[in-house]
C-alpha positions as CSV (number, residue, x, y, z in Angstrom):
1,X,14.7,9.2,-2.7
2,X,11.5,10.4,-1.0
3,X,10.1,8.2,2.0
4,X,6.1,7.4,2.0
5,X,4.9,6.4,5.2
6,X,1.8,3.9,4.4
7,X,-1.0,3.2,7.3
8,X,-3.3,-0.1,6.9
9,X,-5.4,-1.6,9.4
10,X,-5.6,-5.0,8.4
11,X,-6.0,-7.8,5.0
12,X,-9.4,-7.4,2.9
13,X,-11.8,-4.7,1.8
14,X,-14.6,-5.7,3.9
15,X,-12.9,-5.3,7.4
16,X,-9.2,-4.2,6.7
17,X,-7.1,-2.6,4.3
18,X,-8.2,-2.8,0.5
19,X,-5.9,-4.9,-0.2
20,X,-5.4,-4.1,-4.2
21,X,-5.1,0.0,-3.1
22,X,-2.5,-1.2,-0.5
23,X,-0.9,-3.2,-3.0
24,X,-0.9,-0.8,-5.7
25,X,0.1,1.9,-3.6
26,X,3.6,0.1,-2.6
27,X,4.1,-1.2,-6.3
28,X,3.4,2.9,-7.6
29,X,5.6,4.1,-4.9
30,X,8.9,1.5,-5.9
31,X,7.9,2.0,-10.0
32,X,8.8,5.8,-9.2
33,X,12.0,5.2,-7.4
34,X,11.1,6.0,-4.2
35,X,10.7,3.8,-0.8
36,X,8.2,2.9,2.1
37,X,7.5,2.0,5.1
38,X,4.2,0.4,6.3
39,X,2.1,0.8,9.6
40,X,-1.0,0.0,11.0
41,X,-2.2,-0.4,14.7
42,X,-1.4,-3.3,16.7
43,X,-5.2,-3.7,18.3
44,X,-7.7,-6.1,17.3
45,X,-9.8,-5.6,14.0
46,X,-13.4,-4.1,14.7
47,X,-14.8,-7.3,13.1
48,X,-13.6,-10.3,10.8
49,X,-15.7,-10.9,7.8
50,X,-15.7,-13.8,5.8
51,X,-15.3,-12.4,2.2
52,X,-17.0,-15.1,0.4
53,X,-20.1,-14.9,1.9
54,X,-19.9,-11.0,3.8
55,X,-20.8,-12.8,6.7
56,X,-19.5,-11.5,9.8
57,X,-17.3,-14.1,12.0
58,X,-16.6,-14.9,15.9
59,X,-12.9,-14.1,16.0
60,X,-10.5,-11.3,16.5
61,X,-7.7,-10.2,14.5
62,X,-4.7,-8.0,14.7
63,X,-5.1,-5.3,12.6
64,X,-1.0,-5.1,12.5
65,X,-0.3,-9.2,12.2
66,X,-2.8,-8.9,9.2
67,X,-1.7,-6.5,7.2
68,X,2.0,-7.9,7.8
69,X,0.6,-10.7,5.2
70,X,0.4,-7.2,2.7
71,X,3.9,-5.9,4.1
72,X,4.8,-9.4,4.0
73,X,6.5,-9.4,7.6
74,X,8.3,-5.8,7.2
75,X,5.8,-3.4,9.4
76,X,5.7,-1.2,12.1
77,X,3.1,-0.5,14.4
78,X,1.2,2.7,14.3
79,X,2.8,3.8,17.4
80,X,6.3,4.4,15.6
81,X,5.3,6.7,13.1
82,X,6.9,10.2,13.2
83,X,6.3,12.8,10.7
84,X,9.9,13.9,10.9
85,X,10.9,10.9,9.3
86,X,8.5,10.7,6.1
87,X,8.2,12.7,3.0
88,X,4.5,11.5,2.1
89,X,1.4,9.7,3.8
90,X,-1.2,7.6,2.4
91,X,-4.4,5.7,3.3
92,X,-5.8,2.6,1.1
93,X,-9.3,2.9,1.4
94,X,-11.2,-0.1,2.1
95,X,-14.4,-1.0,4.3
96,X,-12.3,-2.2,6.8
97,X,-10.8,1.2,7.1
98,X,-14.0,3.0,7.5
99,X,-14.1,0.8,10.7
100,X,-10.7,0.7,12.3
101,X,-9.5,4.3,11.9
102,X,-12.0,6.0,11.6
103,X,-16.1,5.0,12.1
104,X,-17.6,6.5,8.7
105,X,-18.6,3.5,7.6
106,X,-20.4,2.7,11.1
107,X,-21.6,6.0,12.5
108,X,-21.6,8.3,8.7
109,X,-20.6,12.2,9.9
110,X,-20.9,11.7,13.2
111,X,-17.8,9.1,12.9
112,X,-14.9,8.9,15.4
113,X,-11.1,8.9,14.1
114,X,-8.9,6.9,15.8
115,X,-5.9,9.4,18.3
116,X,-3.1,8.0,16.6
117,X,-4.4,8.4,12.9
118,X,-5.5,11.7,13.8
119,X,-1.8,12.5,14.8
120,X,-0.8,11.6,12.0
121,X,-2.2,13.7,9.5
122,X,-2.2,16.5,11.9
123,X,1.6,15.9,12.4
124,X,2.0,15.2,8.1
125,X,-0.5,18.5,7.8
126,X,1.6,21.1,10.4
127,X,4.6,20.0,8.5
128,X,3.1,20.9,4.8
129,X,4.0,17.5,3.8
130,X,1.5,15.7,0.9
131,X,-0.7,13.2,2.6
132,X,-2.7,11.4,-0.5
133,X,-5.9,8.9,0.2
134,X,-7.8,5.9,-2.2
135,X,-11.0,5.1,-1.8
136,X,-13.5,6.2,0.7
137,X,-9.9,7.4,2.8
138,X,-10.6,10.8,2.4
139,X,-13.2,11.3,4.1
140,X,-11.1,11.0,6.8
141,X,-9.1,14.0,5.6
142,X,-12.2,16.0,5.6
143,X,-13.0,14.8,9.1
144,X,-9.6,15.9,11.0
145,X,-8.3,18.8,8.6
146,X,-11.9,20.6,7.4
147,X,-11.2,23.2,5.0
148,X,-10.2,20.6,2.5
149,X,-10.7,19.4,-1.2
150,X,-10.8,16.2,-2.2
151,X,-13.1,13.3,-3.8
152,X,-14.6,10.5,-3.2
153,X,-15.8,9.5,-7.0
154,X,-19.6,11.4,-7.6
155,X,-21.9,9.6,-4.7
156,X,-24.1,12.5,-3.7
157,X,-24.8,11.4,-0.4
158,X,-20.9,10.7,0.7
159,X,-20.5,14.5,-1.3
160,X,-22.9,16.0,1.1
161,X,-21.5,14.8,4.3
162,X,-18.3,15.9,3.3
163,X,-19.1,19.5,2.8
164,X,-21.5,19.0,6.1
165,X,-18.3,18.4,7.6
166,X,-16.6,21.7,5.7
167,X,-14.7,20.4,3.1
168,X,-15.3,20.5,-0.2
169,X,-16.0,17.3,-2.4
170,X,-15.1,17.3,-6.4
171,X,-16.6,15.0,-8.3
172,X,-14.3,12.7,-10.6
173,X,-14.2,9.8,-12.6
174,X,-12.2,6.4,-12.6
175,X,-8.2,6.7,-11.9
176,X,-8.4,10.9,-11.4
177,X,-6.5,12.5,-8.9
178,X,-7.8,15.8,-6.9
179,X,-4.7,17.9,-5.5
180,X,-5.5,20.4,-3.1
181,X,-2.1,21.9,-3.2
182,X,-2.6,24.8,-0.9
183,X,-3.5,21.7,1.8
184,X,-1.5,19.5,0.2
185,X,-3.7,16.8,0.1
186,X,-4.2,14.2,-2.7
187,X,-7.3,12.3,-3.6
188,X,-8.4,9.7,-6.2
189,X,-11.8,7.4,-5.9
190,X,-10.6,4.0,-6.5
191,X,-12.9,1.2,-5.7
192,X,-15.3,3.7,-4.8
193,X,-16.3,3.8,-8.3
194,X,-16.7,0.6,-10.5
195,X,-13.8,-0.3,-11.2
196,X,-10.8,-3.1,-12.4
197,X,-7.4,-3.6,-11.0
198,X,-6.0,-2.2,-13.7
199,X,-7.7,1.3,-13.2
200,X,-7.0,1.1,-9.1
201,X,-2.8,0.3,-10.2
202,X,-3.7,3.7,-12.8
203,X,-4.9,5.4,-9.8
204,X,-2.3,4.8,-7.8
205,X,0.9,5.4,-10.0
206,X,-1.2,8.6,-10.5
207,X,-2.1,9.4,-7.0
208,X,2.2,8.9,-6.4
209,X,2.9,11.0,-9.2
210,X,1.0,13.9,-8.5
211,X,2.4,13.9,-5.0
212,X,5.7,14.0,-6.2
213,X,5.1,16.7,-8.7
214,X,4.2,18.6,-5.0
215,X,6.9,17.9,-2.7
């Protein structure tokens, strides 16, 4: 039994995890046989928005006590994550992860990651072990690691900040994955294409199944 070490930052697409990638992602990963363990950072959200209305809100919340409502209590925070320990890494996409670890979504190319997520992959990358990403996720990948492949659906601009960054961007459609096995990095668009839940729990059994084609 391989172990996948999961990393959310939160509960909703607009300023967390994407919550149907997250939950896909955990179903894909227990249809295959194999088991999980979730994280995300136990800091305060960058923002709460109201997803009814997009509208942002005066709170705070915990990125880690909200996406326990995902885990449904069983989480770890960020800080306990060792590459030793795990087989596999993946990263739901989501808005609210283009936010909290890492800034694309606020500051485009010139977006900060956040230490501990970049430790991560670095850890998961020195260690040739397959780290796969939904959504807009990988851009992340492309951020810390460079000399990647991997996709983001076929948005021209998002392409072109990729390979300004020095990775190179594929272009694919609904529940493909991209496997830059030299890297060992794994790549599907998700909701960063039109899409229904049906295709994003397609993209993730997928996503899951190429990895363990790889390990």
């Amino acid at each position: 039994m391989k172990k996948f070490a999961v990393i959310l930052c939160g509960c909703g697409s607009l300023d967390g995890s994407e919550i149907h990638e997250a939950t896909m992602t955990l179903l894909a990963i227990d249809k295959h046989g194999h088991s999980y363990t979730i994280f995300a950072p136990d800091e305060d959200q960058y923002q709460v928005v109201n997803h009814i209305t997009h509208n942002v809100m005066n709170e705070k919340r915990n990125m880690l006590v909200e996406a326990a409502r995902i885990a449904r209590g069983n989480i770890a925070p960020l800080s306990d994550f060792k590459a030793d320990n795990f087989d596999a890494l993946i990263f739901p996409g989501g808005n609210g992860s283009a936010k909290n670890l890492f800034t694309y979504g606020l500051h485009g190319i010139k977006m900060k990651i956040r230490e501990d997520v970049a430790a991560a992959v670095k850890a998961m990358h020195q260690q040739n072990k397959p780290i796969g990403a939904m959504c807009i996720a990988p851009i992340l990948l492309a951020k810390v690691l460079t000399n990647v492949v991997i996709t983001l659906g076929t948005d021209p601009n998002v392409a072109s900040d990729v390979q300004k960054m020095g990775a190179t961007h594929i272009n694919t459609q609904q529940t493909e994955v991209i496997a830059d096995k030299q890297n060992m990095i794994f790549t599907t668009p998700c909701y960063m294409l039109p899409a229904k839940i049906s295709d994003i729990e397609e993209s993730a059994y997928n996503l899951i199944g190429t990895i363990l084609e790889n390990i």
